[in-house]
Structure formats: structure tokens, C-alpha cells
N, C-alpha and C positions, 0 to 999 in steps of 0.2 A: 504494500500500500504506500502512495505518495502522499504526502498531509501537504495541501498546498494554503498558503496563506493568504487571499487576494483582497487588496484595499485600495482606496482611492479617496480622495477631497471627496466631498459634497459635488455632485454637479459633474464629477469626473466621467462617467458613466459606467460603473462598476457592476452596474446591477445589468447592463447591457451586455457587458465579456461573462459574467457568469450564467446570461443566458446561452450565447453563444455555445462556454463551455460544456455544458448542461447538453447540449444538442449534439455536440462528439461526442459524449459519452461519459464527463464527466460526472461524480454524485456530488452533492451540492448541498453543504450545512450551511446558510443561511440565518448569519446570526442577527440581524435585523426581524425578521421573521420569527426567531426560535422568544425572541423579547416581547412580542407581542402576543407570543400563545402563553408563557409562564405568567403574564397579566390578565389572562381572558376571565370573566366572571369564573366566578368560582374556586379559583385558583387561589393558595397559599402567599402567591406570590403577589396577585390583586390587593388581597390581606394585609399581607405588609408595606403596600405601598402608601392606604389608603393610612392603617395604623400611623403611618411617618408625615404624610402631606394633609390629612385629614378630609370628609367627604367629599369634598368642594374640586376636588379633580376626577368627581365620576359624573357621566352624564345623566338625566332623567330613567335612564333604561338600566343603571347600573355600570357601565362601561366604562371604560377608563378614558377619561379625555383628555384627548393625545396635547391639545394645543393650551388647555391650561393647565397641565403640568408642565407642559415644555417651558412657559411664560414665567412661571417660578422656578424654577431651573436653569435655564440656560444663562442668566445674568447674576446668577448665585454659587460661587465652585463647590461650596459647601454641600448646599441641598443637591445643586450635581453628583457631589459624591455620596450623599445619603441615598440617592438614588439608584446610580451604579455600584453601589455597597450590598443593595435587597436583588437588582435584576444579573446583574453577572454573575453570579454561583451560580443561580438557578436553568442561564445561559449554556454556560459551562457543562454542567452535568449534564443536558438534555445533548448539546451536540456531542460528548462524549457517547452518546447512546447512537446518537445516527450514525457515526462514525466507523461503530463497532460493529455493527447490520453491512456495512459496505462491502464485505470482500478482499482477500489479500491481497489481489493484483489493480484493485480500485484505485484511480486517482479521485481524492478525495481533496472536492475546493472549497475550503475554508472564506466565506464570504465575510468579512470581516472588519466593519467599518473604522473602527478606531484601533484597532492594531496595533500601531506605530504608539498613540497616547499612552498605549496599556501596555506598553512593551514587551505586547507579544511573538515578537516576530521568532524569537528560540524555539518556540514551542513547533514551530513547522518545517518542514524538510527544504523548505524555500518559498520565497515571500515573489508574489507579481503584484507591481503596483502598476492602477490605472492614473495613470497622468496628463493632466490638462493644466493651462496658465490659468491663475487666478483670475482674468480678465474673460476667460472662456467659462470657469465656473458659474461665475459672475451672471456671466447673460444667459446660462440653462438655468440658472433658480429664479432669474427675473422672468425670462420671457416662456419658458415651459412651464416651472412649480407654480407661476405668478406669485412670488415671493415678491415684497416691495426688498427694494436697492440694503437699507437697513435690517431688514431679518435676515437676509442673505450672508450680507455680511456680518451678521452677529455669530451664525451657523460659521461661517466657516472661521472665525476667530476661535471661538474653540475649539478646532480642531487642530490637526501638527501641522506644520508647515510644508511648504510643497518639498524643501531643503531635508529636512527629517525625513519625510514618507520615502523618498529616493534612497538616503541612505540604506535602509532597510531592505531595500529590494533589488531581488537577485534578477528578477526580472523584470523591462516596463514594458509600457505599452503604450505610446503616446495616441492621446486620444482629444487630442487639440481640431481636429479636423475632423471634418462630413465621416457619416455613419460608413460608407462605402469605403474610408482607409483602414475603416477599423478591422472589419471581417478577416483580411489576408494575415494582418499582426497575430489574431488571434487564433486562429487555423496553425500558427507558427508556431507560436508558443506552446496547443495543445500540441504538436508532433514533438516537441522536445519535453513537454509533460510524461507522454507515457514512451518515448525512450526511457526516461529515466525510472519511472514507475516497472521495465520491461528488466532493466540495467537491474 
């Protein structure tokens, strides 16, 4: 099994190469995804959130609201880390589970947004990072998320630097440019994926 580590800014399009990869044949933990199901009602995890932030970040239906926890959070490092204090273990041991269902000769891509912050990158057999300029992040959260100019840049102030994310990775992929330069990069990288997964 390969443990591959894939991350990228906000805006990069990470979640685009992991479809891609997904479509050769990669298996695909999903750790944005895996944080919103250890939240989902009912959940321990919902429990503890609600315990730390109190009711006012659940919707009418019970659910967790994504935009007003985010709003006491994101300008708070504190209650950020109160937050990724409750959701990351619970994170953790769930892709530990999907991981282990994969198979021994699986390339297994770790989707993984803050990576680099959490100073994950050890933990994987090798790190791809999806890479775009700040000025291209920029105008995918303005004119795709419809993010105004200020949330955008708030999101990506907490996250690593474009300088940081590179470090870490063993692999990029620049993805500055139209959807059509991306496919060939990515097609590349998965052939030297499961060489090495083969290796």
C-alpha cells in the first residue's frame, strides 16, 4: 500500500486531482468529508462540539451550522483549536478504518487539507501538493464559492503559506491554469503513484 498525502490552499483545486485520482483507481480518504460525518446529528462528536461552542451553532433541524461556527472560529486561534482538539481524533481514527479496508497493493490518497499546519506530512509515504498563486486562489473563492474578497482572504490567512505547502511536497502539480493543463499533470503523477505503490 502507498499512503499518499494530497493538499493544497483553499481555491487550489484539490478536490479536482482527487477526483481525477479516484477515477484511475485510486481509494480516497477524504478528510474534509470524514469531519462532517463524525458531526452529523447524533454523533459523539456533534456532542462535543455543541458541549464547547454551545446550541447556537446548530440549525433549527438540529445540524450543525457550518457558517456560524466557522464565524466564531476562524478569527479566534483559540476556539480554532478547541475545535480541531474535538474533530481531529475523531478524523483520524475513522480514516484509519478506511484505510485498512483498502488492500495491500492500494494507492491510498490521503485528501488532506491542512496537512502542512498539522505537520502531517511524516505520516505519508509522500506528500502531492496542488499549487496555484495566491492571486488565482483569490479569484476561485471570489468568482466560483462567491466568497466576498474579505472571507477569502480570511480562509486563506489561516492556512500555510504557498512557501510551507511546497516544502513538504514531494510532489506538485501546478494548477494555476484552465482545467484542460491539469488532467495530463495528473495522469503523470498517478503513473508514478503506482510505480511506486508496484516498487
Amino acid at each position: 500500500m502507498l499512503k499518499v498525502g494530497l493538499t493544497g490552499g483553499i481555491g487550489a483545486g484539490k478536490s479536482e486531482v482527487s477526483r481525477l485520482l479516484v477515477s484511475y483507481g485510486a481509494v480516497l480518504v477524504d478528510a474534509d468529508r470524514i469531519a462532517r460525518e463524525v458531526v452529523e446529528p447524533g454523533t459523539p462528536g456533534l456532542a462535543a462540539v455543541v458541549e464547547a461552542f454551545g446550541a447556537g451553532i446548530l440549525t433549527p433541524e438540529g445540524t450543525l451550522d457550518r457558517p456560524a461556527l466557522g464565524s466564531l472560529v476562524f478569527s479566534d486561534p483559540e476556539r480554532l483549536a478547541t475545535l480541531n482538539g474535538i474533530v481531529h481524533p475523531l478524523v483520524g481514527a475513522r480514516s484509519a478504518e478506511l484505510e485498512a479496508a483498502a488492500g495491500a497493493d492500494a494507492v491510498v490518497i490521503h485528501d488532506v487539507p491542512l496537512l502542512t499546519e498539522n505537520g502531517l506530512a511524516p505520516l505519508y509515504d509522500l506528500v502531492v501538493v496542488v499549487d496555484a498563486t495566491p492571486e488565482t486562489q483569490l479569484d476561485r473563492l471570489v468568482r466560483l464559492r462567491g466568497m466576498t474578497e474579505a472571507e477569502a482572504r480570511a480562509r486563506m490567512a489561516v492556512q500555510a503559506t504557498r512557501e510551507q505547502r511546497l516544502a513538504v511536497a514531494d510532489l506538485v502539480i501546478d494548477n494555476d491554469g484552465p482545467l484542460e493543463a491539469l488532467e495530463p499533470q495528473v495522469r503523470k503523477v498517478w503513473a508514478e503513484l503506482t510505480e511506486r505503490a508496484a516498487g
